[in-house]
C-alpha positions in Angstrom: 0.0 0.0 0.0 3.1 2.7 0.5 1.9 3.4 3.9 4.1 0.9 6.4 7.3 1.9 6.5 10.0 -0.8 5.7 12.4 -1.6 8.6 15.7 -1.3 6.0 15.9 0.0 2.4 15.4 -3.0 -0.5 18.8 -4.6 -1.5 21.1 -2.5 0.5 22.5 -5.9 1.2 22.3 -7.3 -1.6 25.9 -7.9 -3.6 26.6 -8.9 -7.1 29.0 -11.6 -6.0 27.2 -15.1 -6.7 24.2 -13.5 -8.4 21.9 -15.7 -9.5 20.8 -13.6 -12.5 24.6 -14.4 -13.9 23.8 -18.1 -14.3 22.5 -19.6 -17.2 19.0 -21.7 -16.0 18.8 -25.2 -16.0 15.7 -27.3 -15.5 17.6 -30.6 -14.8 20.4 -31.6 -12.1 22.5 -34.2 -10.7 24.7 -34.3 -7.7 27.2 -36.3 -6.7 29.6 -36.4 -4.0 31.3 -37.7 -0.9 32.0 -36.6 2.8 33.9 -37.9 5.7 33.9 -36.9 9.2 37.0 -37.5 11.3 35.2 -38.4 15.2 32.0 -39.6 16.6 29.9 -37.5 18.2 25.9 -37.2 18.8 26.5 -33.6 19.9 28.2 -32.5 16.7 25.4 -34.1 14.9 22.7 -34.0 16.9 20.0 -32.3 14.3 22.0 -32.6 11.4 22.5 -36.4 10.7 25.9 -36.7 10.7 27.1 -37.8 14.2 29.1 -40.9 12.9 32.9 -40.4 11.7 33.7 -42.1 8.3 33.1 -41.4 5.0 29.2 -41.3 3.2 27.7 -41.2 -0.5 25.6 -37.7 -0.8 23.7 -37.1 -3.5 20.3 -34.8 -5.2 18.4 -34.2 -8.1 15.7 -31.9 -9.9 14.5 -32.8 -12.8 11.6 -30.2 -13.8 9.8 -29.1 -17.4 6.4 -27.5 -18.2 4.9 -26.5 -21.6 6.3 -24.0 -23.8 5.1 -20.3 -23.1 3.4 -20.3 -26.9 1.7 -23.6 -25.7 -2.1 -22.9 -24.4 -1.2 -25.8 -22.7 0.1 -25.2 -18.6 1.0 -29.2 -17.6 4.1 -28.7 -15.8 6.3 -31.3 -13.2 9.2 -30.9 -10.6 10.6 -34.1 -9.3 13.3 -33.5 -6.5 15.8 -34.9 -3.8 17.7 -33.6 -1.1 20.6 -34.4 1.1 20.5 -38.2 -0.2 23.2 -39.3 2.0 24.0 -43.4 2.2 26.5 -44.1 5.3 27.6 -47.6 6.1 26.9 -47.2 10.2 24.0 -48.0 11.9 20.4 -47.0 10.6 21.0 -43.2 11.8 23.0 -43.1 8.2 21.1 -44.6 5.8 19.2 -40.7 4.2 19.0 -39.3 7.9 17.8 -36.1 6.7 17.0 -36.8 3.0 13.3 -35.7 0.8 12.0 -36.7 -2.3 9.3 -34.9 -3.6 7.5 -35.0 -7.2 4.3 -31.9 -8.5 2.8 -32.5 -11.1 -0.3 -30.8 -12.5 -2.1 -28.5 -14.9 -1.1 -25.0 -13.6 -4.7 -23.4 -12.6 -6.2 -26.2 -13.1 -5.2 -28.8 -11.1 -1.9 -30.2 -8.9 -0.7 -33.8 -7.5 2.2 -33.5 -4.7 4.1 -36.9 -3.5 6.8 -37.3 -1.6 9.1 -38.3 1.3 11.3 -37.1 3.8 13.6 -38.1 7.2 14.8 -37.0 9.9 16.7 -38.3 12.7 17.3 -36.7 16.1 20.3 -38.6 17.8 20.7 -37.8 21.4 24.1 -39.8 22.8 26.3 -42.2 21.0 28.0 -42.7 24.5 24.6 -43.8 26.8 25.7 -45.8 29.6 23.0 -48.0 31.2 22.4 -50.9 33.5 19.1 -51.9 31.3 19.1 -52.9 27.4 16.4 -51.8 25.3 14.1 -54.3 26.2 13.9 -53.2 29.7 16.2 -55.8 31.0 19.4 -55.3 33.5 22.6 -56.4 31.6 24.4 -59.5 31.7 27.0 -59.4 34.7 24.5 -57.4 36.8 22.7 -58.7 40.2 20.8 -56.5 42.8 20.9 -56.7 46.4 17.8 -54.8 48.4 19.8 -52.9 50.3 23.0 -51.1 48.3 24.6 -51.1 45.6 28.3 -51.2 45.1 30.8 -51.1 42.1 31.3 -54.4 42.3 27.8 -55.4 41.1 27.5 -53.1 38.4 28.1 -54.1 34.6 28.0 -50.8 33.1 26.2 -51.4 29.2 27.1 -49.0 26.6 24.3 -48.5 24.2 25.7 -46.8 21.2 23.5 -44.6 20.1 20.1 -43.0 22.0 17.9 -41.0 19.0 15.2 -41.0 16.8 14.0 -41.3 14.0 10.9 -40.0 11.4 9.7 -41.6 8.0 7.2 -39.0 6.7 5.3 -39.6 3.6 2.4 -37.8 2.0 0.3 -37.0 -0.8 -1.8 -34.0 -1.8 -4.4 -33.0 -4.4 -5.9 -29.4 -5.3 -8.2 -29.0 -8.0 -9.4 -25.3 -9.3 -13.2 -25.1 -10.2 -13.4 -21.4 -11.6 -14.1 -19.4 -8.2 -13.9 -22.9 -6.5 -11.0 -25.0 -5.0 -10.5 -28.3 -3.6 -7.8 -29.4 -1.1 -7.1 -32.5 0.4 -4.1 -34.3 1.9 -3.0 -37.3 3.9 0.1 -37.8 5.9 1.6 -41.3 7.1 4.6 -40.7 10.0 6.5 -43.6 11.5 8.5 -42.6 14.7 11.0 -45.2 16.2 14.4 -44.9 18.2 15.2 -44.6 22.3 15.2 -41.7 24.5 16.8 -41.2 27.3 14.5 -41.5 30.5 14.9 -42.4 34.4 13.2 -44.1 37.0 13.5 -43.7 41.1 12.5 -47.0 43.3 11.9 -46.7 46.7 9.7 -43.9 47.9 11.5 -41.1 50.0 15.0 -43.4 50.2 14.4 -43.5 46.3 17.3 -45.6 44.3 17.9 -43.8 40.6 19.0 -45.1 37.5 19.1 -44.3 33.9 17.6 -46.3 30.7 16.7 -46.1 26.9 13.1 -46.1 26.6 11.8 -47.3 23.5 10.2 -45.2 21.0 7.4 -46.9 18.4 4.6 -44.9 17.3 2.9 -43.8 14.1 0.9 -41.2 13.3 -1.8 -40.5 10.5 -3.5 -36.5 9.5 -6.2 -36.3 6.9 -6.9 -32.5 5.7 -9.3 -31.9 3.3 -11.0 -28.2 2.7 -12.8 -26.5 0.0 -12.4 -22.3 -0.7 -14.5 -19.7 -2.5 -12.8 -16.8 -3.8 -13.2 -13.1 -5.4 -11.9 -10.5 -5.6 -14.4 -9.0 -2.3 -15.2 -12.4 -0.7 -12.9 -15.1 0.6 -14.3 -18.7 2.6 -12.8 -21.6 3.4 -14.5 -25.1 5.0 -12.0 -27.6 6.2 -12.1 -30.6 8.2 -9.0 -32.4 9.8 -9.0 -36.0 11.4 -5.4 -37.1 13.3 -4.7 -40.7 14.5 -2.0 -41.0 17.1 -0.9 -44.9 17.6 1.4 -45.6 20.1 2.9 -49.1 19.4 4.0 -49.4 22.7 1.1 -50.5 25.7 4.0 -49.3 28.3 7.6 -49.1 28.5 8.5 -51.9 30.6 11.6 -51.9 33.0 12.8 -53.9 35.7 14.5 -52.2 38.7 18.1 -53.0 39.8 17.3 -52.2 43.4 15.3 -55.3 44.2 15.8 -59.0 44.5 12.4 -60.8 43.0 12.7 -61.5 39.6 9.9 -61.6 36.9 10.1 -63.9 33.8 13.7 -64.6 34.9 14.5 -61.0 34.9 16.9 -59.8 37.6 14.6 -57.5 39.7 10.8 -55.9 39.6 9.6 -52.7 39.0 6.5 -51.1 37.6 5.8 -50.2 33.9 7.1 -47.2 32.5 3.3 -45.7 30.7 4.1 -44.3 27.4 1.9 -41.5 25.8 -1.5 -43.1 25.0 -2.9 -43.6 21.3 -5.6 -40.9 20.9 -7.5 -39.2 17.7 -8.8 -35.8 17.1 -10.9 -34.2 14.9 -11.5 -30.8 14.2 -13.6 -28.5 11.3 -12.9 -25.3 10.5 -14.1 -21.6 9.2 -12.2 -19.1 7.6 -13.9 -16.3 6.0 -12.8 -12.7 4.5 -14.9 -9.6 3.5 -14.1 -6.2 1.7 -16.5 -3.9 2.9 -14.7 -1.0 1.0 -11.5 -0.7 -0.8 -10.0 0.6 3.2 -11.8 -1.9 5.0 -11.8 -5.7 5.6 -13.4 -8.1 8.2 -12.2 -11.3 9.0 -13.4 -14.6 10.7 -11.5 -17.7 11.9 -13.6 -20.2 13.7 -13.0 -23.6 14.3 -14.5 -26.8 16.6 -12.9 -29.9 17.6 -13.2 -33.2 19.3 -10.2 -35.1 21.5 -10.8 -38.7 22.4 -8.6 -40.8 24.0 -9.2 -44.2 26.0 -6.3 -46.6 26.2 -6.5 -49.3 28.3 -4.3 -48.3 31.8 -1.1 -50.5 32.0 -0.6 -52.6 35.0 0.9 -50.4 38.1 3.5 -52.7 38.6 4.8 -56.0 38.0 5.8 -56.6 41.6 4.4 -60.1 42.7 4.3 -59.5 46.3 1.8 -57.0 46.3 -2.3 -58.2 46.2 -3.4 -56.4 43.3 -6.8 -57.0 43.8 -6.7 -54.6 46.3 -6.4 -51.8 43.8 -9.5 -52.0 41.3 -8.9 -49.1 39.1 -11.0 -48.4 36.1 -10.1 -50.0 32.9 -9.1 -46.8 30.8 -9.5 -42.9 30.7 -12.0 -42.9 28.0 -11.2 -39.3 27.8 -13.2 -36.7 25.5 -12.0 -33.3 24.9 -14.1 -30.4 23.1 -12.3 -27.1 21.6 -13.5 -24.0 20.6 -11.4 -21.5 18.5 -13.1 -18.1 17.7 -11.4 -15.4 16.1 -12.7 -12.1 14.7 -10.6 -9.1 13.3 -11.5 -5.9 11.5 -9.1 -3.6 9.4 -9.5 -0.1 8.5 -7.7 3.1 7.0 -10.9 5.5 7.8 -8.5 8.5 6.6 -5.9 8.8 4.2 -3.0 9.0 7.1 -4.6 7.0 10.2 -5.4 3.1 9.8 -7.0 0.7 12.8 -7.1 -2.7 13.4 -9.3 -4.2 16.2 -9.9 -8.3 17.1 -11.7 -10.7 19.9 -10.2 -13.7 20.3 -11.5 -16.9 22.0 -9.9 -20.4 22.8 -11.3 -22.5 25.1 -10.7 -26.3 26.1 -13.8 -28.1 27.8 -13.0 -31.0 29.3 -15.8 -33.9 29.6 -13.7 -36.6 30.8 -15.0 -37.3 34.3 -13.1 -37.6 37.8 -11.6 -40.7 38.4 -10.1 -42.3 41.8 -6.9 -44.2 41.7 -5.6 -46.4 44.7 -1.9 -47.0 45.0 0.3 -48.6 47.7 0.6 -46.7 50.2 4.3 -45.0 50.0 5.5 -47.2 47.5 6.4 -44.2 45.2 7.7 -41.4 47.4 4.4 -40.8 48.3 1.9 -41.3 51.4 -1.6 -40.5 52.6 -5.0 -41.7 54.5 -5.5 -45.2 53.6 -8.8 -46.5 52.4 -9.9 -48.5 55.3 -8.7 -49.7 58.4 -8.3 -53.4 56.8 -6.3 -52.1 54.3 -3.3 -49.7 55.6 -1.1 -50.5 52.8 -3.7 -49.1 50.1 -4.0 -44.6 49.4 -6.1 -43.0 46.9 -5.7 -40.4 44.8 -7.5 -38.2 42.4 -7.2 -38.1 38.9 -9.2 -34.2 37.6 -9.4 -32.8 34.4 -8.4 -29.1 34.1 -10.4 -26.9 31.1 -10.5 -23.6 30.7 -10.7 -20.7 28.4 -9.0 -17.5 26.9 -10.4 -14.3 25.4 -8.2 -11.7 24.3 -9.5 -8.4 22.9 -7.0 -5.9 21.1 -7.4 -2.8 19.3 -4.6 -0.9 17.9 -4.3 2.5 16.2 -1.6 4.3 14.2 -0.7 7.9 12.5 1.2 9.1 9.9 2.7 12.7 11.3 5.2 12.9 9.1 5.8 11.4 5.5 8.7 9.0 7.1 7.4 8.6 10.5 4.2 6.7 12.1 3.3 6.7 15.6 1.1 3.4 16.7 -0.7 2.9 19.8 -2.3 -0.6 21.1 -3.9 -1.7 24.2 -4.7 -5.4 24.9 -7.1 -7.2 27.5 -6.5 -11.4 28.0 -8.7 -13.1 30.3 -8.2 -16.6 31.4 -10.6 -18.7 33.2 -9.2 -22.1 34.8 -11.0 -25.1 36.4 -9.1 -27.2 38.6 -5.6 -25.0 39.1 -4.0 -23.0 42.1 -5.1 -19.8 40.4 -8.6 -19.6 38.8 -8.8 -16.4 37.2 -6.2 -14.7 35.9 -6.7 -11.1 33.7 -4.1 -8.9 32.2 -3.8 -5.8 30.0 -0.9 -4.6 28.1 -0.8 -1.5 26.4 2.2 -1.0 23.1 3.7 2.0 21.9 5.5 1.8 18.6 7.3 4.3 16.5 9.1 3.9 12.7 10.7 7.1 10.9 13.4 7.6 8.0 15.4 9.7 9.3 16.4 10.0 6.2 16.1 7.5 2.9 19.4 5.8 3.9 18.7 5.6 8.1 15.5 4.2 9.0 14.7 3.4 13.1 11.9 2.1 14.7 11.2 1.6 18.6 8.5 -0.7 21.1 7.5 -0.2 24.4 5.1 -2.8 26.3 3.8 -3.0 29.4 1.3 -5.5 31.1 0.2 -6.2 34.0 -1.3 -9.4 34.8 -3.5 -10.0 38.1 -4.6 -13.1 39.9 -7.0 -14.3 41.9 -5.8 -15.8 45.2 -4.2 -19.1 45.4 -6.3 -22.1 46.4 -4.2 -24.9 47.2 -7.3 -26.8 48.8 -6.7 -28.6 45.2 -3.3 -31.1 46.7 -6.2 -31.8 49.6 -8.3 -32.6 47.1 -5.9 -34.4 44.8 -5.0 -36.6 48.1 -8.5 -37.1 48.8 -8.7 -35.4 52.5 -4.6 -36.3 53.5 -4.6 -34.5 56.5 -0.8 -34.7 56.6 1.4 -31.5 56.9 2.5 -31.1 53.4 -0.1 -28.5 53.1 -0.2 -26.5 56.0 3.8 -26.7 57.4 7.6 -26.8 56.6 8.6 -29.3 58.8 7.9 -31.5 56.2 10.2 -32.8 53.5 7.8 -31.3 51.0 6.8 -28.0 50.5 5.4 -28.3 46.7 2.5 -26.8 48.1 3.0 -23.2 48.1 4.2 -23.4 44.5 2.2 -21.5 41.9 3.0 -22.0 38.3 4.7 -18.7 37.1 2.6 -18.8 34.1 -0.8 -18.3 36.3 0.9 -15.7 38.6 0.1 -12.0 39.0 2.9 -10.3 37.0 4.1 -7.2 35.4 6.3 -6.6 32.1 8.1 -4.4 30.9 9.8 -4.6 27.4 11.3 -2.1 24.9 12.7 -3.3 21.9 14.4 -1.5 18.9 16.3 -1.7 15.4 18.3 0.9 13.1 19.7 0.1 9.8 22.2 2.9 8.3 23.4 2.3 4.7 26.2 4.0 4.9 26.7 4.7 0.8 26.4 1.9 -1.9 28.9 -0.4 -0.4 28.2 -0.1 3.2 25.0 -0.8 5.3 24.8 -1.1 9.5 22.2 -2.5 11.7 21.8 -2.6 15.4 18.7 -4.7 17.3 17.8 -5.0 20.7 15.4 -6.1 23.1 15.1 -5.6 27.0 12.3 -7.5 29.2 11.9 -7.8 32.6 9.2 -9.8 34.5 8.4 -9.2 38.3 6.0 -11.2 40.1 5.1 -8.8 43.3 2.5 -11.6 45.0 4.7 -14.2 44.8 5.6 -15.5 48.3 7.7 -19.0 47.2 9.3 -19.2 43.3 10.4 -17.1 40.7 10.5 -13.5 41.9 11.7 -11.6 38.9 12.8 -12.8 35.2 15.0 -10.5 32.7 16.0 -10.8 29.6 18.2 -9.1 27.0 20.0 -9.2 23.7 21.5 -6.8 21.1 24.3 -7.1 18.5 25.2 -5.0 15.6 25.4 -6.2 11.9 27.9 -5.1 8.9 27.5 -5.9 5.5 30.9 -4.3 3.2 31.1 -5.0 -0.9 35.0 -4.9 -1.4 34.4 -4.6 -5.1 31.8 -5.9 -7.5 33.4 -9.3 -6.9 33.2 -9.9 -3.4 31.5 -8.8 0.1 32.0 -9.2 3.8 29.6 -9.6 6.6 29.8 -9.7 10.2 27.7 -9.8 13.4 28.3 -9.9 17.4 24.9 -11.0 19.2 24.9 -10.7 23.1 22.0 -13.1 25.2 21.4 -12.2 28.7 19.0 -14.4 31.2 18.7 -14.0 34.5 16.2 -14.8 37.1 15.8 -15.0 40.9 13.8 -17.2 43.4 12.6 -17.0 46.6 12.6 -20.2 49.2 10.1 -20.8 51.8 11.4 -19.4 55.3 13.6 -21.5 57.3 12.2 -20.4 60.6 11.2 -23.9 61.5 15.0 -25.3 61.3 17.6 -22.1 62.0 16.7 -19.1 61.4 14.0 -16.9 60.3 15.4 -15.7 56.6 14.5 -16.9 53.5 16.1 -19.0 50.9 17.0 -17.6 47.7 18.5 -18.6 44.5 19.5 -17.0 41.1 20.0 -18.4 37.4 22.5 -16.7 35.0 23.3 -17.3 31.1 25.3 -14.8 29.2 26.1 -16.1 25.7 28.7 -13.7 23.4 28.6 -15.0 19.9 30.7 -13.3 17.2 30.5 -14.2 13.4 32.5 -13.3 10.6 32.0 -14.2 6.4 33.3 -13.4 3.2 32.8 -14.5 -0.6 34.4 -14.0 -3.2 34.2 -14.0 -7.0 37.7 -14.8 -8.4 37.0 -15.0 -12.0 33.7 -16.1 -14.6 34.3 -19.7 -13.5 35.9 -20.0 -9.6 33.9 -18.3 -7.0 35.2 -18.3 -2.8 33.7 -18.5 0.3 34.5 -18.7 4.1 32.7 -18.2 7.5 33.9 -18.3 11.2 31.1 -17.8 14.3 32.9 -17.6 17.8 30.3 -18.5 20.7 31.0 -18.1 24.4 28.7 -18.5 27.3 28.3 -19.2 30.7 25.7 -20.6 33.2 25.4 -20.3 36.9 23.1 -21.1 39.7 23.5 -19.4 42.9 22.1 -20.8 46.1 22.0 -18.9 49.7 20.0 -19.9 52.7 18.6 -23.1 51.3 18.4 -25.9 53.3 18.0 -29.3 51.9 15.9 -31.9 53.2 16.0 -35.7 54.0 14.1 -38.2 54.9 12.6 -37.4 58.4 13.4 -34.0 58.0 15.7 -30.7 57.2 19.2 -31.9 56.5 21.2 -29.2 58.5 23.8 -28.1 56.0 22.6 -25.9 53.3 22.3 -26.7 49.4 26.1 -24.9 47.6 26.0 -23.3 44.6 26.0 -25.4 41.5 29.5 -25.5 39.1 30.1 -22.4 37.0 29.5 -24.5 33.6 31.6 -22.5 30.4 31.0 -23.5 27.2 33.1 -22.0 23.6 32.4 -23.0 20.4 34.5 -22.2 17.4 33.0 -23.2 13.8 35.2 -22.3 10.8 34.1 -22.9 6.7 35.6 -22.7 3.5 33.9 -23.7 0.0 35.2 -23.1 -3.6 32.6 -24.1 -6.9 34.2 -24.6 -10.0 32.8 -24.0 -13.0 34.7 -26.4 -15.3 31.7 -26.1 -18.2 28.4 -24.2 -18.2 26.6 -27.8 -17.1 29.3 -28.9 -15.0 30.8 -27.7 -12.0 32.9 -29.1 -8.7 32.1 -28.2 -5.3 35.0 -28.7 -2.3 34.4 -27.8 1.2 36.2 -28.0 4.6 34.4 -27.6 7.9 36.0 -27.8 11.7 34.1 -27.8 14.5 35.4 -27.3 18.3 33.5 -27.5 21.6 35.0 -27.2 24.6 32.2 -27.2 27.5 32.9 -27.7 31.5 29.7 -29.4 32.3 29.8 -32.3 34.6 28.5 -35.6 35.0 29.2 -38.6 37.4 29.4 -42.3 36.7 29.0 -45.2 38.8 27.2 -45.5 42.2 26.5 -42.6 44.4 25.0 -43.9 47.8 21.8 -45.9 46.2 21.7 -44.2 43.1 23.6 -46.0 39.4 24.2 -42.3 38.3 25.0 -43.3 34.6 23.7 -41.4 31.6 26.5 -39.5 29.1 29.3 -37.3 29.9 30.3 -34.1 28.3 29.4 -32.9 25.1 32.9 -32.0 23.8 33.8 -32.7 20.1 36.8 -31.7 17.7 35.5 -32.3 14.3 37.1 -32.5 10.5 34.5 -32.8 7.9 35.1 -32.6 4.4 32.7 -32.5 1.5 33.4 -33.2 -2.5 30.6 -32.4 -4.8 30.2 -32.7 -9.1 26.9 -31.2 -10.6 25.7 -31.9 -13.9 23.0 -29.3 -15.6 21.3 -29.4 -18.3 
């Protein structure tokens, strides 16, 4: 429209080194190359796919072609693959994060979309573990009920903890003059080990590591059909998803015991996965042009959650009478949702414009209250038994929580100058809980903004916010509830171990915040161009008796973009990340003295980043990049006393380790044009962590305190590429 101002001028930059307008087009493409890695490490590749050292086969393609512009004729198709890399490790390298896709269609008419794609997630290649991954304790290894010492453990390595996703899908749109027609289905296959705990033993718990298994597949079906001209815009969609969870339960045996099950060495309850569930949900969108200056729009939507898998066993521990504990069968839960969203916008005079929306999400809950009887202690835990006959047996209460949102927001802004606009918002939320510590929370916000061109090469603009959100008070009569009428002292006194009780989640807290952010962008002349951003927030939560107290947050870093010549270019960047927050203990008059606890959480992360490329001649082009991160994370503890069983231990909780981390990434690439359709591609990478974090191996007291150690790498990759075009 020419009224919003752009943040930094178009193409200031942009340099004509590697310009894509210089290449001749091709329709086809083949890749082929190689790479090798020099170490192992799950860190290095943890997102990426390539955690495993050796050398791999990566390839892609496009092969595309559509009717010739004289042709009335608009058939067209695009078949592609990326990233398809073959390794000759474990299943983490066979196309880890590879996609094949294929369009075809008659443009306007029609379109047909196929295709696949991967993507692995490997957490550790160095998991140590007394359990394989069928739940089992290793060979070597034998419990005793009491301790456990070096001499009985058999550390197992696992190699590698991770993921991994199959995704395939297919699409369909078909174009019926003002009429569309979409639909799509989606198959995705999940599978891998991740790595999870367990504690045996109630308040004297024994802890220990294990890979739990991963098997689940999930199925979407979308299908919608649109109306649209040039004043009116609707859209009717429905969307059904299928969430299968090919494991009933995780199940693990526990090192600490001496019973065995199915001639396992110990017993232990079953590790509940997520449970299958299915959801459906149908949709509204709809657009209006009242004039040519104003629009109303309409989002509304309706779904249905189900869910009602069958409970797994609570345990698998042979000594204990499970008839005693009659729980119900399954959840059967049933979820309804409610999305409502209406917006109007308007530019009533040439130089003001105004936007204004409602918004309401809401999540009713119908699944009813069920009661759930455990042994009594058996997992940290302890309460009013359910009859004098039967001590060893405690219920608790299983409640569903719904509630619902509504957020109205009008906003306002002015042109006073040609280059600058003044905008001014305010902003009411209020949320309505059932079942929660806070039950009503509301909060209004209120945003200032400002853009101007200073002048047609120096353009600024600048955000204030401030809410402030208020809550009702706290009613944690819902842990007496939950422990259907425990009397005990959890609730009401600190001479207990456990004080969870006057905990409120932050995110239902009364709370204020403040928060300005800001950007400039200065190009210099045609070869040089600046840009600072920043943003500063701080959160305070003034009711707030036990927990987070205040929360703040900052980061800002210049930018530099240089063109040495018409050949080559430089950029670089420095980005500064600041987090801290402080929290407030409960007071420690019942054991010393009458202060509080407090603690405080620090992260500062400097990262500094410097590029180049450079166009040597027609046929060789250059490139390099080096990013320098350093950061730092601290937890500081003063006045905290821990606890123990029976009570207040009486030296306080220390400070946790100053854990450093630096991270130096360097790159070089060359492309070689040895003939218009044929080209070579050579890269180097190296990659160097150095982190102090900390981790302990082997038996602490009770506790098999394996898992993986420190995330360190120093990595060589190399990549060698050849591209045929034609």
């Amino acid at each position: 429209t020419g009224f919003d101002l752009p943040d930094a001028q178009p193409g200031t930059q942009q340099s004509s080194a590697g310009n894509p307008g210089e290449e001749e087009k091709f329709d086809n493409s083949i890749d082929i190359g190689l790479t090798g890695q020099s170490s192992k490490n799950a860190y290095f590749g943890r997102y990426n796919g390539s955690y495993n050292d050796g050398v791999d086969v990566v390839s892609g393609f496009r092969f595309r072609g559509r009717e010739d512009w004289k042709s009335s004729d608009t058939y067209y198709y695009d078949v592609t693959g990326k990233n398809l890399k073959f390794g000759y490790g474990d299943h983490f390298d066979l196309a880890p994060n590879s996609s094949v896709t294929m369009k075809v269609g008659n443009q306007g008419k029609w379109g047909l979309s196929l295709g696949w794609d991967a993507s692995t997630y490997v957490q550790a290649d160095d998991f140590t573990t007394l359990f394989d991954k069928n739940g089992h304790t290793v060979p070597g290894f034998s419990a005793t009920a009491t301790s456990l010492t070096a001499a009985n453990i058999s550390h197992q390595v696992v190699d590698v903890v991770g993921t991994r996703r199959d995704k395939g899908f297919a699409s369909l749109n078909y174009i019926m003059g003002d009429w569309s027609l979409v639909s799509g289905l989606v198959h995705e296959h999940k599978e891998g080990t991740m790595e999870q705990s367990l504690t045996e033993g109630g308040s004297n718990g024994k802890f220990a590591y294990f890979p739990l298994p991963i098997n689940y597949d999930t199925d979407r079906f979308d299908i919608s059909t649109a109306f649209n001209t040039s004043r009116f815009q609707a859209k009717f969609g429905y969307t059904l998803s299928n969430f299968h969870d090919n494991n009933a339960g995780g199940y693990t045996y526990s090192p600490f015991l001496t019973s065995t099950v199915a001639g396992s060495t110990g017993v232990s309850g079953i590790y509940s996965q997520a449970p299958s569930n299915m959801a459906h949900q149908i949709s509204t969108q709809l657009g209006y042009n009242l004039d040519p200056t104003t629009r109303l729009n309409a989002n509304l939507s309706y779904g249905l959650q189900t869910q009602n898998d069958s409970y797994v066993q609570p345990t698998l521990n042979q000594t204990i009478a499970w008839s005693n504990y009659s729980n119900a069968g399954s959840l059967n839960g049933f979820v309804q949702t409610m999305f409502g969203n209406l917006g109007l916008t308007a530019r009533p005079l040439p130089k003001v414009d105004f936007k204004m929306n409602y918004t309401m999400d809401a999540r009713q809950v119908n699944t009813g209250e069920q009661t759930l009887k455990i042994p009594n202690g058996n997992y940290g835990d302890s309460g009013n038994a359910v009859s004098a006959s039967n001590a060893n047996v405690i219920t608790r209460l299983a409640f569903p929580e719904s509630w619902n949102k509504q957020t109205a927001n009008v906003e306002t802004g002015y042109k006073v100058l040609p280059s600058t606009k003044l905008s001014l918002g305010y902003t009411y939320t209020n949320f309505d809980r059932t079942e929660a510590i806070i039950r009503h929370t509301g909060e209004s916000t209120i945003t200032a903004k400002a853009r101007t061109a200073f002048t047609p090469e120096l353009v600024g603009s600048l955000a204030y916010d401030h809410g402030i959100r208020n809550a009702s008070a706290p009613d944690f009569n819902i842990w007496t509830r939950w422990a259907r009428g425990y009397s005990g002292g959890e609730c009401n006194t600190l001479s207990t171990r456990t004080v969870t009780c006057y905990e409120v989640p932050s995110y239902e807290q009364s709370r204020n915040r403040d928060q300005v952010s800001g950007r400039l962008n200065w190009t210099v002349d045609h070869d040089l161009s600046l840009g600072v951003v920043s943003k500063v927030a701080a959160d305070t939560y003034p009711n707030n008796n036990y927990g987070i107290s205040r929360d703040d947050k900052l980061s800002v870093g210049p930018d530099l973009t240089y063109r040495i010549s018409d050949d080559a270019d430089a950029h670089a960047f420095y980005t500064f990340q600041h987090i801290y927050n402080t929290m407030v203990g409960p007071n420690n008059s019942v054991y010393t003295s009458s202060s509080r606890s407090n603690s405080a959480y620090g992260n500062d992360t400097n990262t500094v980043g410097l590029s180049g490329n450079w166009k040597v001649d027609s046929k060789l082009k250059l490139g390099s990049e080096y990013v320098f991160s350093y950061g730092q994370e601290s937890v500081n503890q003063s006045g905290l006393f821990g606890f123990q069983s029976g009570g207040p231990s009486a030296t306080p909780d220390s400070s946790m380790p100053l854990v450093t981390s630096m991270l130096n990434s360097f790159k070089l690439h060359g492309e070689y044009a040895y003939t218009p359709g044929i080209s070579f591609y050579m890269g180097y990478a190296y990659d160097r962590l150095m982190t102090s974090d900390w981790a302990l191996f082997g038996v602490v007291a009770n506790n098999a305190t394996n898992g993986q150690g420190n995330p360190n790498y120093n990595v060589h990759s190399v990549i060698t590429r050849v591209s045929f075009k034609w």
